[in-house]
SEMAR-383691 format. One record per residue (C-alpha): z, y, x; residue in three letters. Coordinates in steps of 0.02 Angstrom, whole numbers, plus 50000, padded with zeros to 5 digits. Layout:
<rs>
Z / Y / X / ALA
...
</rs>
This chain:
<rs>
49872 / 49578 / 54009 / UNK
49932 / 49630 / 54196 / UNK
49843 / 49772 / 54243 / UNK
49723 / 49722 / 54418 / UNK
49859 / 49827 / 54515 / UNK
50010 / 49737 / 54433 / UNK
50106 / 49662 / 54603 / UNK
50166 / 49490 / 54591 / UNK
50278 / 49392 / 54713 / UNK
50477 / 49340 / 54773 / UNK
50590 / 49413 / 54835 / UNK
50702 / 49343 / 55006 / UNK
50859 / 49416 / 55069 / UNK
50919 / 49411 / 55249 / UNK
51075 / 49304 / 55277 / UNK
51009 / 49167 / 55156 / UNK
50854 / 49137 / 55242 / UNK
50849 / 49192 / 55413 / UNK
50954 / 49068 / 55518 / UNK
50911 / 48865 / 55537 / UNK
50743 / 48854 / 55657 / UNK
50815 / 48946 / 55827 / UNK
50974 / 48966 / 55895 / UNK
50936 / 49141 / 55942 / UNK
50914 / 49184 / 55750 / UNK
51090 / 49138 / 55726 / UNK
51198 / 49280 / 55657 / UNK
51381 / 49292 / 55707 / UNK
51437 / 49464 / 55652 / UNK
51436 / 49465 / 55464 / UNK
51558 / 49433 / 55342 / UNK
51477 / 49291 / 55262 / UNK
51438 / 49205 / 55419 / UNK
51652 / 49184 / 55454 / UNK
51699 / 49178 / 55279 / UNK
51574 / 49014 / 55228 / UNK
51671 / 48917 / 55395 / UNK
51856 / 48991 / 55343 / UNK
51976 / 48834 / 55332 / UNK
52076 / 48892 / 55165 / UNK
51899 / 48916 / 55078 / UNK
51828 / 48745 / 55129 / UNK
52017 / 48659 / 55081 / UNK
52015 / 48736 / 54916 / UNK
51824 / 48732 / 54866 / UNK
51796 / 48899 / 54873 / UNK
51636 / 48893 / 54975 / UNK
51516 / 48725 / 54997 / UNK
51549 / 48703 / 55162 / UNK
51376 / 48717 / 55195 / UNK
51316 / 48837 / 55340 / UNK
51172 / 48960 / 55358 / UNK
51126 / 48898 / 55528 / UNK
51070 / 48751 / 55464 / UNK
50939 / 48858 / 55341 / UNK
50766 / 48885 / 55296 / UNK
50718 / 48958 / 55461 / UNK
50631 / 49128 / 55383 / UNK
50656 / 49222 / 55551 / UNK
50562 / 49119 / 55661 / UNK
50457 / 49032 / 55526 / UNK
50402 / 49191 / 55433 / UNK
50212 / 49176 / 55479 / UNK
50231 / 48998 / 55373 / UNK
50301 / 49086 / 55218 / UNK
50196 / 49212 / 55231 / UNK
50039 / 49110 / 55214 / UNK
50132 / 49008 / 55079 / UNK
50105 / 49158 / 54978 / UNK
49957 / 49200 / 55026 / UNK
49917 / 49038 / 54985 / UNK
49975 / 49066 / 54818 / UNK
49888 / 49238 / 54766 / UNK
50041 / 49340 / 54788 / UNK
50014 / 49512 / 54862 / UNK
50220 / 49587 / 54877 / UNK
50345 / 49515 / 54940 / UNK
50513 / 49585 / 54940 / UNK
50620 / 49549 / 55113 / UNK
50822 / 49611 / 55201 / UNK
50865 / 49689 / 55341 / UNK
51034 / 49624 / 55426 / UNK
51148 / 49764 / 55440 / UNK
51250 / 49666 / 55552 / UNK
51087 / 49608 / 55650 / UNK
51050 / 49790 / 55685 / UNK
51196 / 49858 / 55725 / UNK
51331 / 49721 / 55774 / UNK
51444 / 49842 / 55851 / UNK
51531 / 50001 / 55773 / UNK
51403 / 50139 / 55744 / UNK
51589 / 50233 / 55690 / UNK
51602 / 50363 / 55849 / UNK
51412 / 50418 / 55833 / UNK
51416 / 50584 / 55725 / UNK
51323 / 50575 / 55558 / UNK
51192 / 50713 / 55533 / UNK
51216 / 50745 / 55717 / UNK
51043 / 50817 / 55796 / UNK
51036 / 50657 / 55903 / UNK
51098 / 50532 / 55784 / UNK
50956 / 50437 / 55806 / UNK
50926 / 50419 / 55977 / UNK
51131 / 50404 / 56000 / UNK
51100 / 50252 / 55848 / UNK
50940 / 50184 / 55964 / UNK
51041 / 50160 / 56117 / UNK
51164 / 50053 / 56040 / UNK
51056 / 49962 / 55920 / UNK
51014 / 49778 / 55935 / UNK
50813 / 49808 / 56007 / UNK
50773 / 49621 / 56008 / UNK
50826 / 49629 / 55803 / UNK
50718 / 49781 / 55772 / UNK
50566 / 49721 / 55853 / UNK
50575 / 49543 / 55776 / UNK
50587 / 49637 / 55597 / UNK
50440 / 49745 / 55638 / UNK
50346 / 49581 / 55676 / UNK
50397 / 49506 / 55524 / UNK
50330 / 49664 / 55423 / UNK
50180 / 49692 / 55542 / UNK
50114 / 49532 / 55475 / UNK
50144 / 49535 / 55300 / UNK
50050 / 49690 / 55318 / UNK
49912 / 49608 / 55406 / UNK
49889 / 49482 / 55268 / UNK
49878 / 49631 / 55139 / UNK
50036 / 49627 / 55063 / UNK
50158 / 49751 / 54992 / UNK
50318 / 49764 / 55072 / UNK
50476 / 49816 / 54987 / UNK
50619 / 49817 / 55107 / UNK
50821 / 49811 / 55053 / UNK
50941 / 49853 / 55179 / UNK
51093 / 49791 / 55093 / UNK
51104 / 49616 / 55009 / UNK
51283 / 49571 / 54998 / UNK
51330 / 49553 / 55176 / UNK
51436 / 49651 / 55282 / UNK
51455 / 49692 / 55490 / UNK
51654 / 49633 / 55521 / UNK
51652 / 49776 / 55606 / UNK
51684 / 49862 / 55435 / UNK
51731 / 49707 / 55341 / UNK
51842 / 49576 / 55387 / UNK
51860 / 49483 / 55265 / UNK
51989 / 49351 / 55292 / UNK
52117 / 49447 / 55345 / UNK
52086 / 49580 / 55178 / UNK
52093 / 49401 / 55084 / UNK
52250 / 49344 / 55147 / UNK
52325 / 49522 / 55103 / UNK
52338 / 49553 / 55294 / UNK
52352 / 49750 / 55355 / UNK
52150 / 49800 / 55409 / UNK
52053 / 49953 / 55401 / UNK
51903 / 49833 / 55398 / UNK
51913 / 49834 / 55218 / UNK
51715 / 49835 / 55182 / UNK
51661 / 49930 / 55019 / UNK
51828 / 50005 / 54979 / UNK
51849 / 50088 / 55132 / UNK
51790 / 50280 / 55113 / UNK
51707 / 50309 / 55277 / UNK
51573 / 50153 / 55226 / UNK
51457 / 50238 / 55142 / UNK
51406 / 50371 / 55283 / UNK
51413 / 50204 / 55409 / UNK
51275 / 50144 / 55305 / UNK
51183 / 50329 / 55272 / UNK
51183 / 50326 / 55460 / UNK
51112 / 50130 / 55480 / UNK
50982 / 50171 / 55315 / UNK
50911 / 50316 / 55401 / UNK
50899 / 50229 / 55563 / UNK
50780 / 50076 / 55490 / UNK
50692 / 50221 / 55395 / UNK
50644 / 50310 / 55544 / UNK
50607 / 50143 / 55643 / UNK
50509 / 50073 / 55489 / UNK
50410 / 50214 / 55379 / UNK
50263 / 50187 / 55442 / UNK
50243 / 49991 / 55402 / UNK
50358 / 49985 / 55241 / UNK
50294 / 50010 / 55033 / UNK
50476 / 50025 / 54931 / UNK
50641 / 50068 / 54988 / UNK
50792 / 49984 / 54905 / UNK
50986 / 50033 / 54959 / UNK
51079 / 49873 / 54893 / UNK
51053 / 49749 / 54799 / UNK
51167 / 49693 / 54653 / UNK
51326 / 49810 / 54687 / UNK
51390 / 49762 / 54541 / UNK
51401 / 49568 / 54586 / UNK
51500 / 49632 / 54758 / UNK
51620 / 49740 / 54662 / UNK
51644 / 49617 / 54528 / UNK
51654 / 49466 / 54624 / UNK
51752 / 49524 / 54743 / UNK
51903 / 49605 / 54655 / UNK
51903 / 49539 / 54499 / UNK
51822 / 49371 / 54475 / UNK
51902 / 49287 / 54617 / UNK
51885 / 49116 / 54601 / UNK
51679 / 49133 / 54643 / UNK
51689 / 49109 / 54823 / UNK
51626 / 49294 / 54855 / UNK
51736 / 49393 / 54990 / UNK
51830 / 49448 / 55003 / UNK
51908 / 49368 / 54831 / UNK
52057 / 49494 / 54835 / UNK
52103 / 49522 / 54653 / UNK
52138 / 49724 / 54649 / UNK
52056 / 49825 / 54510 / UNK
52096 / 49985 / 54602 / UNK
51995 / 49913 / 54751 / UNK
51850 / 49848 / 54603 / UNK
51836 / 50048 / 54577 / UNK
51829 / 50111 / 54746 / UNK
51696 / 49987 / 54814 / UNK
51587 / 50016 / 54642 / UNK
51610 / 50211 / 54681 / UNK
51586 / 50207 / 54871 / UNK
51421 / 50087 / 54848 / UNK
51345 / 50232 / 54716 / UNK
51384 / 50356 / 54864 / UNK
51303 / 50243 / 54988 / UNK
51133 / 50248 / 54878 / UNK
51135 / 50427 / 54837 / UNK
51163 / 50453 / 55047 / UNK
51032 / 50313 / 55086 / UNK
50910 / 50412 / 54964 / UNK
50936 / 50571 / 55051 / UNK
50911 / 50536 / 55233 / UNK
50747 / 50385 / 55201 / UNK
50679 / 50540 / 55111 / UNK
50691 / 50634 / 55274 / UNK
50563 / 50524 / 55355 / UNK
50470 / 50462 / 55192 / UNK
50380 / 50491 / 55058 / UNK
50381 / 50314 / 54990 / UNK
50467 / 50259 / 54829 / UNK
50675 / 50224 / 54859 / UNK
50765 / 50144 / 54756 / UNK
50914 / 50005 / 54684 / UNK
50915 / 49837 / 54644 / UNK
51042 / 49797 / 54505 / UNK
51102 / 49632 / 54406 / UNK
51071 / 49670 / 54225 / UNK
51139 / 49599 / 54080 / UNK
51076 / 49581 / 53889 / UNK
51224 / 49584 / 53793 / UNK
51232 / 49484 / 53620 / UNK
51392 / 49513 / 53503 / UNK
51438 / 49357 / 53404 / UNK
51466 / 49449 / 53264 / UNK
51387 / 49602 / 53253 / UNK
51495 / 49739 / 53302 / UNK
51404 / 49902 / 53378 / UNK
51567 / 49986 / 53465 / UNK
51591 / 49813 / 53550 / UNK
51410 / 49810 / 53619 / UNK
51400 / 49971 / 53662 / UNK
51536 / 49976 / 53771 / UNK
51507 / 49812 / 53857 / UNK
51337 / 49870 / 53893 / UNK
51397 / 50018 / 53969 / UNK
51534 / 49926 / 54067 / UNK
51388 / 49772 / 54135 / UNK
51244 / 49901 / 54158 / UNK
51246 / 50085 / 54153 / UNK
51429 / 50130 / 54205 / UNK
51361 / 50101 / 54394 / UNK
51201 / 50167 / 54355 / UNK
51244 / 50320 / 54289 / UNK
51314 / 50371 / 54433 / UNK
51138 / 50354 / 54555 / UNK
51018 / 50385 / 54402 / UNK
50971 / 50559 / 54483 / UNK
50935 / 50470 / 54656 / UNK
50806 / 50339 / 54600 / UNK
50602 / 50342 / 54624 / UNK
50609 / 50145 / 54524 / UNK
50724 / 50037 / 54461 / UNK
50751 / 49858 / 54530 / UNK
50808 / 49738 / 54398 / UNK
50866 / 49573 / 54437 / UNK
50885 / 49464 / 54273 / UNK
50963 / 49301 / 54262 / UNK
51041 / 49268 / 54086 / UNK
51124 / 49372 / 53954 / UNK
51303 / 49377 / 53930 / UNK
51379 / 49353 / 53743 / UNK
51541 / 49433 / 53695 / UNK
51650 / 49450 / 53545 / UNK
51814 / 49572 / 53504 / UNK
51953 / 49561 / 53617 / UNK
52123 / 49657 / 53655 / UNK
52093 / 49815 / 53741 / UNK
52172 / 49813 / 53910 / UNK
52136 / 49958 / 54051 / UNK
52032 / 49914 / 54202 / UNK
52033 / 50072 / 54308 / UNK
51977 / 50207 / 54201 / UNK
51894 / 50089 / 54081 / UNK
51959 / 50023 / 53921 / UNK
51885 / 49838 / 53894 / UNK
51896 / 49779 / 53712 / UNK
51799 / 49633 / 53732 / UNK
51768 / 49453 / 53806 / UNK
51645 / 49367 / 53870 / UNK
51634 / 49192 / 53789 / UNK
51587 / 49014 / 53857 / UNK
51450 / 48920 / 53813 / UNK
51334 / 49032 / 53839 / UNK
51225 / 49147 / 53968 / UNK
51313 / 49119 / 54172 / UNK
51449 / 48996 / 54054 / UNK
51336 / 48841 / 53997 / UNK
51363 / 48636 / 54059 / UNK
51267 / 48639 / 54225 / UNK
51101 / 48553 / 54175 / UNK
51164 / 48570 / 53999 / UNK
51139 / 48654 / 53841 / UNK
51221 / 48820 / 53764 / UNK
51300 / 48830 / 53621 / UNK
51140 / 48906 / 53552 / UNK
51024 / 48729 / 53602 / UNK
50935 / 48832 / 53729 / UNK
50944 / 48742 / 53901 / UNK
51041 / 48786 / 54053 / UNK
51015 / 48766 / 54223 / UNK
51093 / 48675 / 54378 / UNK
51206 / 48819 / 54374 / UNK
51253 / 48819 / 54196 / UNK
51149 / 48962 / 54172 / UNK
51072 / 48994 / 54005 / UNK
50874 / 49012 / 53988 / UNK
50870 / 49160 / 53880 / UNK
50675 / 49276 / 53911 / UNK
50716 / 49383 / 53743 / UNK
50869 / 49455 / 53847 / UNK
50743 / 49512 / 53985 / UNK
50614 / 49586 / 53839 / UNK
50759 / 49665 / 53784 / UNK
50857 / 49737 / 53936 / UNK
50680 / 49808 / 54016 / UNK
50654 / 49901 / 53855 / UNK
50844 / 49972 / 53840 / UNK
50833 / 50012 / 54032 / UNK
50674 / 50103 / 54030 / UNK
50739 / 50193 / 53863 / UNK
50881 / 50247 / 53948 / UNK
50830 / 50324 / 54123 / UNK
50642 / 50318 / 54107 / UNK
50610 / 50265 / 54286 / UNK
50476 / 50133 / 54317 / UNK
50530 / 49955 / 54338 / UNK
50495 / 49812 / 54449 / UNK
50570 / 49652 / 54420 / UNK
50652 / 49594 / 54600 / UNK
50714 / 49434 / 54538 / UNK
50716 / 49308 / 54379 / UNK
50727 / 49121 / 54424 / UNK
50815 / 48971 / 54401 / UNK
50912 / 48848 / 54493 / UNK
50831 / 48666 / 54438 / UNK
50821 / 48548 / 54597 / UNK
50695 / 48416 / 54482 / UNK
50577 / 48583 / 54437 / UNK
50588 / 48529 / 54260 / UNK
50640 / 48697 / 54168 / UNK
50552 / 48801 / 54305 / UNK
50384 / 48807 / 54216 / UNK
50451 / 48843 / 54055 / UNK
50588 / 48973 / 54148 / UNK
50422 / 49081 / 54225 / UNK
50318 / 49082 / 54091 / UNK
50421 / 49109 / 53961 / UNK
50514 / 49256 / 54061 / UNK
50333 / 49339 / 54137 / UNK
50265 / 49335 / 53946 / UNK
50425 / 49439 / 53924 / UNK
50384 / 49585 / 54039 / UNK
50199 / 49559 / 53988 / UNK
50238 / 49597 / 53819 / UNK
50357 / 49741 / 53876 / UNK
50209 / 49816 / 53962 / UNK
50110 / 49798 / 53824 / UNK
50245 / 49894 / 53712 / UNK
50209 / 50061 / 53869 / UNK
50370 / 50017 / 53956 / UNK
50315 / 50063 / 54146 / UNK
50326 / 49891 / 54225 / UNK
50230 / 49872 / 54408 / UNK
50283 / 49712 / 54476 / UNK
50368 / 49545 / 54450 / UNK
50465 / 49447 / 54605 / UNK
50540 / 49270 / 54583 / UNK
50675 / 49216 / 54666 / UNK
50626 / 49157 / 54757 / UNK
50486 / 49065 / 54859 / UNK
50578 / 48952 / 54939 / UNK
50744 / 48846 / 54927 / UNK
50880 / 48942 / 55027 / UNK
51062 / 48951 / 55041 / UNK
51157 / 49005 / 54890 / UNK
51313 / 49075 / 54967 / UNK
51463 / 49007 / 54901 / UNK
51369 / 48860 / 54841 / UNK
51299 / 48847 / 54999 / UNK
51114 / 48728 / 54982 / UNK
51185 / 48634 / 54819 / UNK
51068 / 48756 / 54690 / UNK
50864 / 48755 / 54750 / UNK
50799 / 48920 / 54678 / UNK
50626 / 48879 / 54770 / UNK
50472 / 48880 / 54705 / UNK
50424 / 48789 / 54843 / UNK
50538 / 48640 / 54883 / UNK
50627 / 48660 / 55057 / UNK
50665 / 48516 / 55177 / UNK
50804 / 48598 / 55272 / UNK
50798 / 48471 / 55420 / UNK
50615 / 48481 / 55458 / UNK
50584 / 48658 / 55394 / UNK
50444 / 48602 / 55303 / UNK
50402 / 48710 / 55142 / UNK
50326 / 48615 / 55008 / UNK
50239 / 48691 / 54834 / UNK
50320 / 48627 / 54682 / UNK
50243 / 48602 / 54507 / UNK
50292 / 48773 / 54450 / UNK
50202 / 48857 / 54582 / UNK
50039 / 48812 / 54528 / UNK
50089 / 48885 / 54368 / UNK
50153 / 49023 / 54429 / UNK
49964 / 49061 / 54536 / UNK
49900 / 49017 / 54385 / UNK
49976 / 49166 / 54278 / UNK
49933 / 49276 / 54428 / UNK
49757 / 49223 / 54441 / UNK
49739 / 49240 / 54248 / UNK
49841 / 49404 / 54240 / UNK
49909 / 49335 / 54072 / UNK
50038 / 49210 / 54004 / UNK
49934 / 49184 / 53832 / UNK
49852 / 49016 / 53887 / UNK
50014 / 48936 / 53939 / UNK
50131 / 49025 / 53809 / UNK
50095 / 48851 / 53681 / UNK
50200 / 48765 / 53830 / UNK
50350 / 48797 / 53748 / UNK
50474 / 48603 / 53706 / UNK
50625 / 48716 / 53676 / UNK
50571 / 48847 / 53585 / UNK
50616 / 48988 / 53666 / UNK
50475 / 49102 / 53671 / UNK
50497 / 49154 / 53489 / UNK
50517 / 49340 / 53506 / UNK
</rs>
């Protein structure tokens, strides 16, 4: 059972749902926002072509969305906070730690941002919700990351994560929305997923992430300089806070094809703790986002900064499937290719909570399937896992899907629908699928045992 104060809900993100009902909402100054319209991406597939003005229309829609999950029994919901919205000029020449930081910050900030955020909180708050609020979700201001011109190799010190005075620009921009926002906001998150930035952005290259600049060395420094972010963000919110701060991460279950304990060890530490290791001692919860697993077999050690990698990951299963396929395994995959897999969840919440013995929410599990047909079996199957991780004493206090509604899914621009509800993009209409029934269901219930028999693949057999 989920206990009565067990929080359920979704999770949103800034750039993918903001823009697409007002021109006003329209953001210019990120790095996503040039690098989805770049001609060499859209020539060579790189990006959908797609843009994020023509979205779901969260910023001027919010009061919508927010009774769509009211209207669905959910009581958190988990939203961004545009760096680039905030501050879309340098905050570089203000002086961090300065005695008037803030006020120097508050003079140059976007004000017409601010107070549309605090509206958007203000009335999530009014309809009773919880509010966790991340203030980094893969998007950068181009006045610290250009990305095109670090892509084509081109001279910049706007080189986003790897440049070494990034982390105090976003101390200085954390600490700002924390002193703007205490009062109104549950949870604090720093970033979300800094392993997908540093990974897809230096090393796999060919996933449409910026700035796709192939440089281990680069792969190091933004993975280091994100950690110092965090452990900076977590310093100054505590200054005006006493509310929970923490990360949101991508985990990874890791399954050896043939068993080989060196070889999992050391990919686990490589996929999940090597990052988290290094902000473990600056964490009030842990945010664990949990798509798939990843299996790997024995491979040829080469040297990838100061890490030795003696394995590879293999196709055919977890992120590596037929899009709307099977894995090698039988177990279906999603529009993405993406393996269902719930045991990997079971087990990364325990090994997680084993390791750093933090309490865990779960910020986002879902699935991209445009016909809703594996999304059922996807939530159940995946909220019995953290029911039954609960029940084992693992400190578990909420559950977000991603998300509530269809939105854009950057490179692939609004090609995968990730919505529980189904959005119509052109008349911003936001409608319930089949799985959201289920999913008010479970929350109204506060159990997965009476739809647990719903199982045609077989996959809830841990």
């Amino acid at each position: 059972m989920f206990s009565k104060e067990f929080l359920f809900g979704a999770s949103l993100s800034g750039f993918q749902f903001e823009m697409g009902e007002n021109k006003k909402d329209i953001d210019e100054n990120t790095d996503w926002f040039v690098w989805v319209r770049d001609f060499e991406n859209l020539i060579n597939g790189n990006v959908s072509g797609d843009l994020p003005e023509n979205g779901a229309g969260y910023m001027s829609n919010y009061p919508q969305i927010h009774q769509l999950a009211q209207d669905f029994c959910f009581n958190l919901l988990r939203i961004g906070i545009e760096w680039s919205r905030v501050f879309p000029d340098s905050t570089q020449n203000i002086q961090f730690g300065s005695e008037d930081m803030l006020e120097k910050l508050d003079k140059i900030a976007n004000r017409e941002a601010v107070e549309k955020y605090r509206d958007i909180i203000l009335d999530l708050k009014m309809r009773g919700f919880t509010v966790i609020v991340n203030l980094n979700h893969f998007t950068l201001p181009l006045w610290i990351h250009d990305p095109i011109l670090v892509h084509k190799g081109r001279e910049t010190e706007k080189i986003g994560w790897a440049n070494e005075n990034i982390s105090i620009e976003f101390a200085k921009f954390a600490e700002y929305i924390a002193w703007k926002f205490n009062d109104i906001v549950d949870y604090w998150s720093s970033l979300n997923e800094p392993n997908i930035v540093s990974q897809l952005g230096y090393l796999n290259i060919n996933a449409g992430f910026p700035p796709s600049y192939f440089l281990i060395d680069w792969f190091n420094k933004s993975l280091i300089n994100q950690a110092k972010a965090h452990n900076l963000a977590y310093d100054v919110i505590k200054k005006h806070t006493n509310k929970p701060v923490g990360i949101i991460y991508s985990f990874s279950w890791i399954d050896v094809l043939k068993e080989n304990k060196e070889i999992f060890e050391k990919a686990m530490y490589f996929e999940n703790w090597y990052f988290m290791d290094m902000v473990k001692d600056k964490l009030d919860f842990i945010g664990v986002n949990y798509y798939t697993r990843k299996v790997v077999s024995e491979f040829n050690p080469f040297k990838l900064g100061d890490l030795e990698i003696s394995w590879q990951i293999l196709p055919g299963y977890g992120y590596s499937c037929p899009e709307r396929g099977f894995s090698l395994d039988g177990r279906p995959a999603s529009d993405f290719g993406w393996e269902i897999y719930p045991v990997g969840l079971y087990n990364i919440l325990e090994a997680i909570f084993e390791r750093y013995e933090k309490p865990i929410i779960v910020t986002e599990n879902g699935i991209a399937d445009e016909e809703d047909k594996l999304r059922p079996q996807y939530l159940i199957s995946h909220l019995y896992a953290v029911e039954k991780s609960i029940n084992k004493g693992i400190r578990i206090f909420g559950y977000l899907h991603w998300s509530i509604i269809d939105n854009f899914e950057w490179a692939k621009g609004y090609s995968k629908r990730f919505g529980l509800a189904y959005t119509d993009f052109a008349k911003k209409a936001y409608i319930p699928k089949p799985s959201m029934y289920i999913y008010k269901e479970i929350i109204k219930e506060r159990s997965t045992e009476k739809f647990i028999s719903f199982d045609p693949y077989n996959i809830i057999n841990f």
